[in-house]
PDB file of N, H, CA, C and O in Angstrom:
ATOM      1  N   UNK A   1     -16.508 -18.975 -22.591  1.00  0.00           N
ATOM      2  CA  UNK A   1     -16.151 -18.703 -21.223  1.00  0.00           C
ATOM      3  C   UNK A   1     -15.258 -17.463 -21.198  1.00  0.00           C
ATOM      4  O   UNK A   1     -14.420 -17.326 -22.089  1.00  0.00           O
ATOM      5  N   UNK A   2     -15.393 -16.505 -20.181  1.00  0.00           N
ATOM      6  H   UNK A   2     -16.074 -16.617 -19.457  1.00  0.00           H
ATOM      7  CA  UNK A   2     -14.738 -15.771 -20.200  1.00  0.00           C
ATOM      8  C   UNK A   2     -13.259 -15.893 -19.294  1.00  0.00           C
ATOM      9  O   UNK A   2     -12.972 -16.633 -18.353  1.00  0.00           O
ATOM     10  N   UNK A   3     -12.653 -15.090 -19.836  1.00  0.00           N
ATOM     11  H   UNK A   3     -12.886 -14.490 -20.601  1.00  0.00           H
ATOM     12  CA  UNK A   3     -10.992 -15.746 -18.887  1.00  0.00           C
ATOM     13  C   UNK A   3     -10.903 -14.707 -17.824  1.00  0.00           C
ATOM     14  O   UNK A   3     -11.441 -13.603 -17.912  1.00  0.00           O
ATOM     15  N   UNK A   4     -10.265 -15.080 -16.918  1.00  0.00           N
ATOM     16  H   UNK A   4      -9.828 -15.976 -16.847  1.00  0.00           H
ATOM     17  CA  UNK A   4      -9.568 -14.676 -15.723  1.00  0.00           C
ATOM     18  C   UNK A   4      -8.936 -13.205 -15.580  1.00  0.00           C
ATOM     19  O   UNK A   4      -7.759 -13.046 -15.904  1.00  0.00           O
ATOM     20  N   UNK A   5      -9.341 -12.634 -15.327  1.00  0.00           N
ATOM     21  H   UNK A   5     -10.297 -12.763 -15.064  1.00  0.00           H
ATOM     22  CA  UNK A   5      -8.432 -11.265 -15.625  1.00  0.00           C
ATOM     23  C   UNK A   5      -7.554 -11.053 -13.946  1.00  0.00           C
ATOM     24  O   UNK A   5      -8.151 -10.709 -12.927  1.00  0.00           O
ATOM     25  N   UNK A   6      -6.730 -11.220 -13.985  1.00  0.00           N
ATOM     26  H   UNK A   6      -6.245 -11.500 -14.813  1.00  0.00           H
ATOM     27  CA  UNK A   6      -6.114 -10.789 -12.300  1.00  0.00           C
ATOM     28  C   UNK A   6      -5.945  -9.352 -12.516  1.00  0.00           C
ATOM     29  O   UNK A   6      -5.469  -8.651 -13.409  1.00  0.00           O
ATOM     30  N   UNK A   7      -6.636  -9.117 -11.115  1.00  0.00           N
ATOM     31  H   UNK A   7      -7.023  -9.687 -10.389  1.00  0.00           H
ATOM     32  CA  UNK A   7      -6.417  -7.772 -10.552  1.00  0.00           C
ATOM     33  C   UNK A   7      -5.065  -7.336  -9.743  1.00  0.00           C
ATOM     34  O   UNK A   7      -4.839  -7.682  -8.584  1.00  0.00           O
ATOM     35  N   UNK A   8      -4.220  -6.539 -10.522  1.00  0.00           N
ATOM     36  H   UNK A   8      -4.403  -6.258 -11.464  1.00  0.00           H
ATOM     37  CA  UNK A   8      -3.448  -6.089  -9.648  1.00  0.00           C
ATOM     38  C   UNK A   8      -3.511  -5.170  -8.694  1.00  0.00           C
ATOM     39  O   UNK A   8      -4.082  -4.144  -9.062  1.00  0.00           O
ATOM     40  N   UNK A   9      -3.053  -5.170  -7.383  1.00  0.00           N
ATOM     41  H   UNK A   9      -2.589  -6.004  -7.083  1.00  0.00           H
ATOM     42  CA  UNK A   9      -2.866  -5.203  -6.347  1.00  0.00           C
ATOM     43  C   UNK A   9      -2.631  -3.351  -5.891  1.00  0.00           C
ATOM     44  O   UNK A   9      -1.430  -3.108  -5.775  1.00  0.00           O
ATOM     45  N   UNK A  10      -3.278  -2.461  -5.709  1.00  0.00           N
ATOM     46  H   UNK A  10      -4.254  -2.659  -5.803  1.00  0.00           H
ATOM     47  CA  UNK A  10      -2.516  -1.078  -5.812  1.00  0.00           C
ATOM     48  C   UNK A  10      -2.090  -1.474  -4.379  1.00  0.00           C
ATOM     49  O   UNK A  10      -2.482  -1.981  -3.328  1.00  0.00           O
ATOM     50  N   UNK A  11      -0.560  -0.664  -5.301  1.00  0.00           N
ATOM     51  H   UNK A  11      -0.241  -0.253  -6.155  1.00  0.00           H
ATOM     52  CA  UNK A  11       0.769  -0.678  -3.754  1.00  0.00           C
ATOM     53  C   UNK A  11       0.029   0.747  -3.657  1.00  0.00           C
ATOM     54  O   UNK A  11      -0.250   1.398  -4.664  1.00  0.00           O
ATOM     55  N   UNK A  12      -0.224   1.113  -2.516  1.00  0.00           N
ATOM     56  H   UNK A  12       0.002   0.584  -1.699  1.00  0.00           H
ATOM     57  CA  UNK A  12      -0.580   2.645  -1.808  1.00  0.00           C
ATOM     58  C   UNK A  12       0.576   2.985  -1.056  1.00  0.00           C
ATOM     59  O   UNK A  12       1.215   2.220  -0.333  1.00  0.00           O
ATOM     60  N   UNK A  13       0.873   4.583  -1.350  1.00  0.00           N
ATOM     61  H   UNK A  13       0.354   5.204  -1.938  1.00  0.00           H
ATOM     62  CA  UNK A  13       2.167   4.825  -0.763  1.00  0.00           C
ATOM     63  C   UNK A  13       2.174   4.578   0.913  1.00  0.00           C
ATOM     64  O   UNK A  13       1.190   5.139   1.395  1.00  0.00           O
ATOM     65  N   UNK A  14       2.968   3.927   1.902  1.00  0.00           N
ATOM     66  H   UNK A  14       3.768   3.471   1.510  1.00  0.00           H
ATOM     67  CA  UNK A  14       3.068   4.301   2.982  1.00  0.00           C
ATOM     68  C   UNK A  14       2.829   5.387   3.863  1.00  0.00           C
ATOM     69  O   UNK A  14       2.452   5.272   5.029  1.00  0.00           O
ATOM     70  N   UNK A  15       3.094   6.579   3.187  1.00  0.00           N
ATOM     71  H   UNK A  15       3.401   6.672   2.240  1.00  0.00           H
ATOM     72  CA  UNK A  15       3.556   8.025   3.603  1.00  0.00           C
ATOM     73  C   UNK A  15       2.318   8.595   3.803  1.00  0.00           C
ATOM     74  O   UNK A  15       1.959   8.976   4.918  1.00  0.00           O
ATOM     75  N   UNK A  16       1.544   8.698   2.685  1.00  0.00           N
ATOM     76  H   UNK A  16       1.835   8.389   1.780  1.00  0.00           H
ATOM     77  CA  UNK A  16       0.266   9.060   2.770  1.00  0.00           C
ATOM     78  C   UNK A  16      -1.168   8.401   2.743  1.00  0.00           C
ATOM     79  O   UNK A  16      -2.191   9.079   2.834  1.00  0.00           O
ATOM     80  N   UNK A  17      -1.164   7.093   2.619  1.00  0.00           N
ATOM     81  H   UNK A  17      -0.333   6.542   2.545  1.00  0.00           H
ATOM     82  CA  UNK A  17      -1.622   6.107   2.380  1.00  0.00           C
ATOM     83  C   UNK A  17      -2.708   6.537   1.642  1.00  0.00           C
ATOM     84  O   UNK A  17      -3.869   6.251   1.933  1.00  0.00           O
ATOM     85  N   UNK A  18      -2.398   7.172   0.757  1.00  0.00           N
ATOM     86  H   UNK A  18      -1.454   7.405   0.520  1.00  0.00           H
ATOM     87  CA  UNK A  18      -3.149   6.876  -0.758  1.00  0.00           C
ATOM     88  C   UNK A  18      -4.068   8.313  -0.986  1.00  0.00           C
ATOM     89  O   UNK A  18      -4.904   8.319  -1.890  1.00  0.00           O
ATOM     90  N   UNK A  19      -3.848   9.683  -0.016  1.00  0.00           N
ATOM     91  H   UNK A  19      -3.169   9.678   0.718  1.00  0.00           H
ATOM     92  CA  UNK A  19      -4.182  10.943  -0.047  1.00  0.00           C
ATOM     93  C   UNK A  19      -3.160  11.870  -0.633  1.00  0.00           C
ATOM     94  O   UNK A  19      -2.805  12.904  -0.068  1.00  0.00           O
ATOM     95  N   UNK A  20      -2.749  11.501  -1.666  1.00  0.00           N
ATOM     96  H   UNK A  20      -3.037  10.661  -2.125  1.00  0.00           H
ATOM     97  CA  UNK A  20      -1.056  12.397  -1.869  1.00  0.00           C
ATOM     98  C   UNK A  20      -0.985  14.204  -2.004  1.00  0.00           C
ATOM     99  O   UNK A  20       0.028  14.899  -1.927  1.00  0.00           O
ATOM    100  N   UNK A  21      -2.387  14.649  -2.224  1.00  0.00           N
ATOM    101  H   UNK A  21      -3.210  14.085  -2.287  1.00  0.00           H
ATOM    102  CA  UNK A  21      -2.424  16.003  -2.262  1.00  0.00           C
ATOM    103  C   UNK A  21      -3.237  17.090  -0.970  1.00  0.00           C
ATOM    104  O   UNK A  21      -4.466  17.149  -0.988  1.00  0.00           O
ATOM    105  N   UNK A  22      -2.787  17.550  -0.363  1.00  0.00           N
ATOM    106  H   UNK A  22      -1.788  17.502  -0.348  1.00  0.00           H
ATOM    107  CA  UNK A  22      -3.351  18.374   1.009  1.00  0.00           C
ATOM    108  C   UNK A  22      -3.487  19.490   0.682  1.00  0.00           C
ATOM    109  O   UNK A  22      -2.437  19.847   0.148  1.00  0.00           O
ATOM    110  N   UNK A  23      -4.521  20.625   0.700  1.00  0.00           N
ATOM    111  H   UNK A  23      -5.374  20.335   1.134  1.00  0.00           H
ATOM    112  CA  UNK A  23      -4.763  21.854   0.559  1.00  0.00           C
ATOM    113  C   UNK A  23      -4.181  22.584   2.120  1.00  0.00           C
ATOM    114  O   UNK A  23      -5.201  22.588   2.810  1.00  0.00           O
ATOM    115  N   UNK A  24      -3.417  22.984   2.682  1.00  0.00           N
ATOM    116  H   UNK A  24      -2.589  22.981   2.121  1.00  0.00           H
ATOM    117  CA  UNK A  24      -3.228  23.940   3.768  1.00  0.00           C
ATOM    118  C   UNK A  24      -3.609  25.538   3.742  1.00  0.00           C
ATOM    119  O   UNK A  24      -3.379  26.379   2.873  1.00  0.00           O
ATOM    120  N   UNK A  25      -4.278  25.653   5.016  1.00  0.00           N
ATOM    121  H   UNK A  25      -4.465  24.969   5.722  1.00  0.00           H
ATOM    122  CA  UNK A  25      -4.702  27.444   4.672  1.00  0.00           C
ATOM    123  C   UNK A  25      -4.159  27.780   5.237  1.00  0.00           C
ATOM    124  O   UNK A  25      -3.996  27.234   6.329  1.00  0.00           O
ATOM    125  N   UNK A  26      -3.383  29.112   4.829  1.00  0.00           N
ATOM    126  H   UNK A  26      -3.516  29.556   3.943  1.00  0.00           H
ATOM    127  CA  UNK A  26      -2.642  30.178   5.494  1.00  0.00           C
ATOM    128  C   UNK A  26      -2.934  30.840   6.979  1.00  0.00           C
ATOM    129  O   UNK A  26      -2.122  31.065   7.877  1.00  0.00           O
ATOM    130  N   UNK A  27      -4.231  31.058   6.947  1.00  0.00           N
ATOM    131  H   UNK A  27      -4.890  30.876   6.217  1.00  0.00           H
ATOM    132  CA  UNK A  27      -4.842  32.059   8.077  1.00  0.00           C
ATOM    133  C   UNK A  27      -5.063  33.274   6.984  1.00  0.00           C
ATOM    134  O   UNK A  27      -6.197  33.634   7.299  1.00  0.00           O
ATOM    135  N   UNK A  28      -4.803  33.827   6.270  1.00  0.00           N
ATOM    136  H   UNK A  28      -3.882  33.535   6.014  1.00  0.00           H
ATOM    137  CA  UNK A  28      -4.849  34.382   5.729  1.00  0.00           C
ATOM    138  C   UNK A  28      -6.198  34.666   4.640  1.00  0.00           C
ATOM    139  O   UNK A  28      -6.937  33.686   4.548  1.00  0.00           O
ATOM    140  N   UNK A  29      -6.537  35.673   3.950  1.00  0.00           N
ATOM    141  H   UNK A  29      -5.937  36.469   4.024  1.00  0.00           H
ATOM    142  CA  UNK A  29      -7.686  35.501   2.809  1.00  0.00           C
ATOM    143  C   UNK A  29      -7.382  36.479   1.928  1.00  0.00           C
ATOM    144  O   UNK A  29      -6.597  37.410   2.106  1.00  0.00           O
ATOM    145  N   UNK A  30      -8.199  36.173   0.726  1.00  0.00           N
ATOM    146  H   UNK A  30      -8.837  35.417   0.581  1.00  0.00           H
ATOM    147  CA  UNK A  30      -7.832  37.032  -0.204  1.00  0.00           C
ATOM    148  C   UNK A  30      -8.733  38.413  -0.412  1.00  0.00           C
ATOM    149  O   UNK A  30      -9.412  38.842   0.520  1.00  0.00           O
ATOM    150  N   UNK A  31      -8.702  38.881  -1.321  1.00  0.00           N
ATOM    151  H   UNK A  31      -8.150  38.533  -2.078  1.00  0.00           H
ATOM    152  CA  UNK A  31      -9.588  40.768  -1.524  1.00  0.00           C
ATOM    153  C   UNK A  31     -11.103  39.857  -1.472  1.00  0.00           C
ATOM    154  O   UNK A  31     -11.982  40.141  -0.658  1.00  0.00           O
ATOM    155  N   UNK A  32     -11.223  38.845  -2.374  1.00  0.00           N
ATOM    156  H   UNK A  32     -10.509  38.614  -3.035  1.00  0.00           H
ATOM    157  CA  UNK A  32     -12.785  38.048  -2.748  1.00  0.00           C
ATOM    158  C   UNK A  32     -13.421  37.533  -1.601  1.00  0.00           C
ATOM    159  O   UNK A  32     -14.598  37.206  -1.449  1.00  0.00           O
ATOM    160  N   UNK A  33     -12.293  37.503  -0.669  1.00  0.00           N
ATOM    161  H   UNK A  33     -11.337  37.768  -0.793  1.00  0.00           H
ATOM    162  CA  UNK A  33     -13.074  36.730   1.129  1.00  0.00           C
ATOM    163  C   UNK A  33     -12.826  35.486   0.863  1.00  0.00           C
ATOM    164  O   UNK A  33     -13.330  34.835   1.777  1.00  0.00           O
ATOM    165  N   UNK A  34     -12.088  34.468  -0.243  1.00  0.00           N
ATOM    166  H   UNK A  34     -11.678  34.997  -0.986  1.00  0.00           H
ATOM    167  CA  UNK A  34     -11.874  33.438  -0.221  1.00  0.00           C
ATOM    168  C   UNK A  34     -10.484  32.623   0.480  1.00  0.00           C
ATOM    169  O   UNK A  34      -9.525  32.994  -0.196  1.00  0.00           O
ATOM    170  N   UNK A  35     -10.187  32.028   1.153  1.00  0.00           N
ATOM    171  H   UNK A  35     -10.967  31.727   1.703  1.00  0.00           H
ATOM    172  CA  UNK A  35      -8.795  31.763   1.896  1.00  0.00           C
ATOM    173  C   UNK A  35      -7.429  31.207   1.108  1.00  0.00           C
ATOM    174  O   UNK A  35      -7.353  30.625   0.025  1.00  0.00           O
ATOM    175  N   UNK A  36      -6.774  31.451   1.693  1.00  0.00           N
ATOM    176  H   UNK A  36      -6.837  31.924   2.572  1.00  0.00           H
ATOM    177  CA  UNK A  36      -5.264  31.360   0.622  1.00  0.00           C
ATOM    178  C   UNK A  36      -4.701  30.097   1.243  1.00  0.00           C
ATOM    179  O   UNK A  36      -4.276  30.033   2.397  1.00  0.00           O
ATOM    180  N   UNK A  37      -4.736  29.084   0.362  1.00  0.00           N
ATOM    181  H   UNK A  37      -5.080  29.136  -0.576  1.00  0.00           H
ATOM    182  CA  UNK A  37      -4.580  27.953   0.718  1.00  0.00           C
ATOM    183  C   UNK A  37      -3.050  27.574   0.204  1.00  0.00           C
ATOM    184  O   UNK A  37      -2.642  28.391  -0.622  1.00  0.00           O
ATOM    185  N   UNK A  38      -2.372  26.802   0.430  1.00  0.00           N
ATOM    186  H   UNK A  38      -2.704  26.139   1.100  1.00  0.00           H
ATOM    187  CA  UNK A  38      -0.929  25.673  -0.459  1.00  0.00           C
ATOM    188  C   UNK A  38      -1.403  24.138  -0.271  1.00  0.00           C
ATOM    189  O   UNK A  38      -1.717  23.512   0.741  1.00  0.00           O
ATOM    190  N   UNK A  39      -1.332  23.763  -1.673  1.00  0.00           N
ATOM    191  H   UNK A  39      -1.076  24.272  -2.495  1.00  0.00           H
ATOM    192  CA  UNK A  39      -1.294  22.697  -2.077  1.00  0.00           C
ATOM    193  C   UNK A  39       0.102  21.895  -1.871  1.00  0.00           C
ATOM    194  O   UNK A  39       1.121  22.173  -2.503  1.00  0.00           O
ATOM    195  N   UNK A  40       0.030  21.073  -1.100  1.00  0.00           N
ATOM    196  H   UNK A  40      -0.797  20.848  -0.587  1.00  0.00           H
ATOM    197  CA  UNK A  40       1.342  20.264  -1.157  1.00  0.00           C
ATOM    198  C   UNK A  40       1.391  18.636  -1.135  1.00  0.00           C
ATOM    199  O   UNK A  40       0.563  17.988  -0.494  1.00  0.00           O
ATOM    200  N   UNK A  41       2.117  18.217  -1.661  1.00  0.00           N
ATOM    201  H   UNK A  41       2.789  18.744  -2.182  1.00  0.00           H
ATOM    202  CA  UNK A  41       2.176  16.820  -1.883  1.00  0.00           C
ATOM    203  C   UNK A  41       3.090  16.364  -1.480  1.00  0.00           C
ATOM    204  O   UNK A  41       4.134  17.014  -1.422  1.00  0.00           O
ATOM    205  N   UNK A  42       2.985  14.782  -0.964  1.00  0.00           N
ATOM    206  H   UNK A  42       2.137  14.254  -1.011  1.00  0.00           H
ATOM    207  CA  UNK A  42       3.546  13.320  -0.510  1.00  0.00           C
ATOM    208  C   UNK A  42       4.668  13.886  -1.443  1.00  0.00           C
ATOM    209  O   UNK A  42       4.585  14.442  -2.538  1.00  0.00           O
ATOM    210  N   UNK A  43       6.096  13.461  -0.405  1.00  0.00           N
ATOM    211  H   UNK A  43       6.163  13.009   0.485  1.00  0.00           H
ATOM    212  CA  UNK A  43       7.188  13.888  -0.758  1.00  0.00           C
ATOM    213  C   UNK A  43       7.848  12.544  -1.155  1.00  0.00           C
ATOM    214  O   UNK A  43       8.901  12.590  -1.791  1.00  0.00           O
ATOM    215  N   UNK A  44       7.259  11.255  -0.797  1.00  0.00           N
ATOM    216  H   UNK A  44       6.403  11.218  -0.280  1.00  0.00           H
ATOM    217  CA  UNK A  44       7.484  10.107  -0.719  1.00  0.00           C
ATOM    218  C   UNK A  44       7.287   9.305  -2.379  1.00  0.00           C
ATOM    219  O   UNK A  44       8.042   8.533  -2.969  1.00  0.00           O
ATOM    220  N   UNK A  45       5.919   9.892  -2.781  1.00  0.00           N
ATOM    221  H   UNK A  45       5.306  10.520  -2.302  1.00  0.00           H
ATOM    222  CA  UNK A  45       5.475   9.193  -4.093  1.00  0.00           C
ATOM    223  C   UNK A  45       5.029  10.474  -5.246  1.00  0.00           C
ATOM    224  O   UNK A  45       4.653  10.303  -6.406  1.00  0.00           O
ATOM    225  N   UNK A  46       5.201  11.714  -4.549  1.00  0.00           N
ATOM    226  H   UNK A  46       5.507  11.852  -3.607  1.00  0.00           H
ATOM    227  CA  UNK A  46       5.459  12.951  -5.426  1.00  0.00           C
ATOM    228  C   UNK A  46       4.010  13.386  -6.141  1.00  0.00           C
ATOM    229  O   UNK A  46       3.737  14.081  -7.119  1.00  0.00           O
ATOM    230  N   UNK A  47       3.223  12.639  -5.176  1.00  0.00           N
ATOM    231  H   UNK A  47       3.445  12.074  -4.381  1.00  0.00           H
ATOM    232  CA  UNK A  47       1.353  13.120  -5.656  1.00  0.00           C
ATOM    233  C   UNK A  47       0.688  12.229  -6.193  1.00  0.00           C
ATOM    234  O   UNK A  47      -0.538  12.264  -6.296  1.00  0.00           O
ATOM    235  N   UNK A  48       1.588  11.109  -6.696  1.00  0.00           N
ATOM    236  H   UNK A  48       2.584  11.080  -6.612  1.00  0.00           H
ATOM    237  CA  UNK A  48       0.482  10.316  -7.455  1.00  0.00           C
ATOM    238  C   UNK A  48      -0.567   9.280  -6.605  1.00  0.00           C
ATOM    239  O   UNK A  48      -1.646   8.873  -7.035  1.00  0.00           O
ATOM    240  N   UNK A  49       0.146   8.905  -5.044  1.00  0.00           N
ATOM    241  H   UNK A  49       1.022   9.236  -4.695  1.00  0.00           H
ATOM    242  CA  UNK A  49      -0.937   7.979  -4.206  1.00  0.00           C
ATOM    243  C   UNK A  49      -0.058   6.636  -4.369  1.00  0.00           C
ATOM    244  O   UNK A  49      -0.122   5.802  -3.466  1.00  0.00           O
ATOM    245  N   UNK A  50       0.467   6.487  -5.088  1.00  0.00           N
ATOM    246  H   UNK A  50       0.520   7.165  -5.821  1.00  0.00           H
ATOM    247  CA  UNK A  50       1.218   4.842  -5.500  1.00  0.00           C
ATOM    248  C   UNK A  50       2.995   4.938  -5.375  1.00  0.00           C
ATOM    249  O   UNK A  50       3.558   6.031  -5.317  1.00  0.00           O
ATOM    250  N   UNK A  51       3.482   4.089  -5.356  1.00  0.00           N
ATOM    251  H   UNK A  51       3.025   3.201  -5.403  1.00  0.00           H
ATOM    252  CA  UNK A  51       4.418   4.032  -4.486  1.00  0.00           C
ATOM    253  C   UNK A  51       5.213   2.982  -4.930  1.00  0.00           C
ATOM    254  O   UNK A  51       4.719   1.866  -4.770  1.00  0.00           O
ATOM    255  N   UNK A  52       6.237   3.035  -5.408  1.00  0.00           N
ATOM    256  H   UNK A  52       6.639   3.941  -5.538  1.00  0.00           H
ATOM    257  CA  UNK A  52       6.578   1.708  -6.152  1.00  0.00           C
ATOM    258  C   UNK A  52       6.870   0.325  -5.093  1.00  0.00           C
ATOM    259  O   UNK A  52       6.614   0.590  -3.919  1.00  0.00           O
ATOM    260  N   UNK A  53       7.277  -0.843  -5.298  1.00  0.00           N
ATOM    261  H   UNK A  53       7.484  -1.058  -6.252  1.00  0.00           H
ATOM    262  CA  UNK A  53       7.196  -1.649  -4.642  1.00  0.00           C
ATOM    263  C   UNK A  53       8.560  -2.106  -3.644  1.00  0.00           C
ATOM    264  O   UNK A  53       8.426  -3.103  -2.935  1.00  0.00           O
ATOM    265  N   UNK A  54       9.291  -1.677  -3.633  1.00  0.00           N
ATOM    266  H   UNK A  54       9.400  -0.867  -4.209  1.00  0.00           H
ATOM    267  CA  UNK A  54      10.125  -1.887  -2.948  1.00  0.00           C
ATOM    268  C   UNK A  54      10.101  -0.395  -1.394  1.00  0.00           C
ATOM    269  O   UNK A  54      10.712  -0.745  -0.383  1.00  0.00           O
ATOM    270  N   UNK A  55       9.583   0.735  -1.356  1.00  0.00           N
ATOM    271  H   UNK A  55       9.087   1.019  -2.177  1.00  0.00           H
ATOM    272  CA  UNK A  55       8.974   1.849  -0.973  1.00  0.00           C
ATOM    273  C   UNK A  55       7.967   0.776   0.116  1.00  0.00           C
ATOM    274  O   UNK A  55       7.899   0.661   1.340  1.00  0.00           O
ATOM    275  N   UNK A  56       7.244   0.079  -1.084  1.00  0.00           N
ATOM    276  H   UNK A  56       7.299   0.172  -2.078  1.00  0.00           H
ATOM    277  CA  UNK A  56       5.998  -0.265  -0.140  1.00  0.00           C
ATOM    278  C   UNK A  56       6.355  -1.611   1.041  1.00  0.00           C
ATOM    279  O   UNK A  56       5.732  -1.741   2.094  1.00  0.00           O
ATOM    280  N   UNK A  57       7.211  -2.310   0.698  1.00  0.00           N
ATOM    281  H   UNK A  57       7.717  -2.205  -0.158  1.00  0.00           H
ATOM    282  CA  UNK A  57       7.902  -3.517   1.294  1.00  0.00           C
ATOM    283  C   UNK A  57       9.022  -3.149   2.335  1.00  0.00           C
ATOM    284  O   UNK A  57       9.233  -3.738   3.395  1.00  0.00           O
ATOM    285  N   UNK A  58       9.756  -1.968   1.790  1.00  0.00           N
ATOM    286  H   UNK A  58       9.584  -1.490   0.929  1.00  0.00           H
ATOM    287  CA  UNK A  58      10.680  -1.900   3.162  1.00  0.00           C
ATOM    288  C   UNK A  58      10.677  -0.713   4.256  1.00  0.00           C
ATOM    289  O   UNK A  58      11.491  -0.517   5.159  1.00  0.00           O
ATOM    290  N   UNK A  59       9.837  -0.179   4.004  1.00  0.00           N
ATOM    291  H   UNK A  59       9.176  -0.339   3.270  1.00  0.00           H
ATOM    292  CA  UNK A  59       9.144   0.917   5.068  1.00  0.00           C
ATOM    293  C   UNK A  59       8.387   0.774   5.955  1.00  0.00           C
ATOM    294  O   UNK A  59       7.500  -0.074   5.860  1.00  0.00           O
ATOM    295  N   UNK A  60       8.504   1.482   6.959  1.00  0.00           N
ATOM    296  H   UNK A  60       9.224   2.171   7.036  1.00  0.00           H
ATOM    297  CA  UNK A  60       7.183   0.832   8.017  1.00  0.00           C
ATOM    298  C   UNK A  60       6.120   2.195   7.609  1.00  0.00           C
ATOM    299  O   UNK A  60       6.479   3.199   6.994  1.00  0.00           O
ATOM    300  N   UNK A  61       5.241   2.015   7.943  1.00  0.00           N
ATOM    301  H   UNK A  61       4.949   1.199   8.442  1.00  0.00           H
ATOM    302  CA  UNK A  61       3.857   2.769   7.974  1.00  0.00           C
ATOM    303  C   UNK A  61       4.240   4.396   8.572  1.00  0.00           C
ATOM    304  O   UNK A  61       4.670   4.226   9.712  1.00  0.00           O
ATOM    305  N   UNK A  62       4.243   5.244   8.380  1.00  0.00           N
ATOM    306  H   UNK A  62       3.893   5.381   7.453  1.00  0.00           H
ATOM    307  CA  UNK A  62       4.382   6.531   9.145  1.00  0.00           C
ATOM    308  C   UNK A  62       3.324   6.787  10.764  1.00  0.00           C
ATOM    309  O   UNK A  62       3.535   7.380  11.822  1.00  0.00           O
ATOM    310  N   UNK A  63       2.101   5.937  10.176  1.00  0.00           N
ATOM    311  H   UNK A  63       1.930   5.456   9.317  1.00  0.00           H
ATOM    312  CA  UNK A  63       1.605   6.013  11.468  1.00  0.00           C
ATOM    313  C   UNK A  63       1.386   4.955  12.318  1.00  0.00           C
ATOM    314  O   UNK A  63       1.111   3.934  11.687  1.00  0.00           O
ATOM    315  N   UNK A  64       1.402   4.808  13.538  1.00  0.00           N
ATOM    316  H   UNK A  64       1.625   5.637  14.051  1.00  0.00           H
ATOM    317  CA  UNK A  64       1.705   3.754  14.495  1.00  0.00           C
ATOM    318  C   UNK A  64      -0.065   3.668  14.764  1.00  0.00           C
ATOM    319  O   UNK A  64      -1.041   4.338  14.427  1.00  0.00           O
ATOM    320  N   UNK A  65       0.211   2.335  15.633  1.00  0.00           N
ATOM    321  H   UNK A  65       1.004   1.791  15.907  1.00  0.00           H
ATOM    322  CA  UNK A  65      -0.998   2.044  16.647  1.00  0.00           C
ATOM    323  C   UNK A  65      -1.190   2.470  17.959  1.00  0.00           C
ATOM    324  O   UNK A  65      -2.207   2.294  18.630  1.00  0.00           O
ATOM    325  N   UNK A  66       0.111   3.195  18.383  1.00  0.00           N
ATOM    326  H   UNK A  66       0.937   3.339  17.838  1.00  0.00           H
ATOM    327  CA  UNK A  66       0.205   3.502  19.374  1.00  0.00           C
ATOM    328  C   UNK A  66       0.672   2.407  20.799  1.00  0.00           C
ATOM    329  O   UNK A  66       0.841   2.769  21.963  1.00  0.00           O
ATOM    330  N   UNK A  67       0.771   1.287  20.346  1.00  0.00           N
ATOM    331  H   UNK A  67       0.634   0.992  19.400  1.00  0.00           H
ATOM    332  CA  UNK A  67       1.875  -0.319  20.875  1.00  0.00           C
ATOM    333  C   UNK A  67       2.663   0.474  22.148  1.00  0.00           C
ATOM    334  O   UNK A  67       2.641   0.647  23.366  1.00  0.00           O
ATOM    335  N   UNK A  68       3.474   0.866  20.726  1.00  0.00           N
ATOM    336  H   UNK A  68       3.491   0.726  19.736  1.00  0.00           H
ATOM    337  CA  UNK A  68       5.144   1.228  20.968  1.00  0.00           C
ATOM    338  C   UNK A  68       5.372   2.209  22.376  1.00  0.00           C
ATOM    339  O   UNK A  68       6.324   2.174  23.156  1.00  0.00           O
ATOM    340  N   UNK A  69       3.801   3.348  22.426  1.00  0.00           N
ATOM    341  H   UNK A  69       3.028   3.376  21.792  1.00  0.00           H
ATOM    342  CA  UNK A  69       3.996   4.287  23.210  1.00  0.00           C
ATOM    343  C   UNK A  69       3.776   3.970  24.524  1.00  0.00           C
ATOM    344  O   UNK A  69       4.158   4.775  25.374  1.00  0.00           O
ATOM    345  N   UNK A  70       2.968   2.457  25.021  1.00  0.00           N
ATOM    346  H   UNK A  70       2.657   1.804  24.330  1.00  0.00           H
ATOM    347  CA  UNK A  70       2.537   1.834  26.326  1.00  0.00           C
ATOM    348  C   UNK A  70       3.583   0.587  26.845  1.00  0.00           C
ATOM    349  O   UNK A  70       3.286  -0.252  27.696  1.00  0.00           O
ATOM    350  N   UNK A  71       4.402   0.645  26.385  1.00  0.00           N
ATOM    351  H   UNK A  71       4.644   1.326  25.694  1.00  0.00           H
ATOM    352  CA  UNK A  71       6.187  -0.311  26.595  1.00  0.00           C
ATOM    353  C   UNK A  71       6.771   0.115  27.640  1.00  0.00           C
ATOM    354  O   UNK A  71       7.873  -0.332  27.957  1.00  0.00           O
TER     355      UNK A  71
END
C-alpha cells in the first residue's frame, strides 16, 4: 500500500497573490525598436509568490470586493 503523502498548502502572498514579478514599459524604446521595460517585484514577499505564514494570516487581501465602497 502506498502511504499518504499530505500536501502542503501554498501560503500565496496576499500582496500579489502569487504574480510576484511585473514587467512595466517606459513609453519609451530602444535603437532595436524593442521597448524599455522595469522589472519589479512584490515588496511584500520580495519575488518569490509565497509569503510566510503569519503575512498570510494577519493581513487582509490588498484587493477588495468592492462591499466596503456601497456602505
Amino acid at each position: 500500500m502506498m502511504p499518504d503523502l499530505a500536501v502542503r498548502a501554498a501560503r500565496i502572498c496576499p500582496d500579489c497573490d502569487g504574480f510576484p514579478v511585473v514587467a512595466i514599459t517606459t513609453g519609451t524604446r530602444n535603437q532595436d525598436g524593442t521597448r524599455t521595460t522595469l522589472r519589479v517585484v512584490c515588496p511584500a514577499c520580495h519575488g518569490t509568490g509565497h509569503a510566510p505564514r503569519w503575512l498570510v494570516t494577519t493581513r487582509r487581501p490588498a484587493v477588495s470586493s468592492g462591499q466596503e465602497a456601497r456602505r
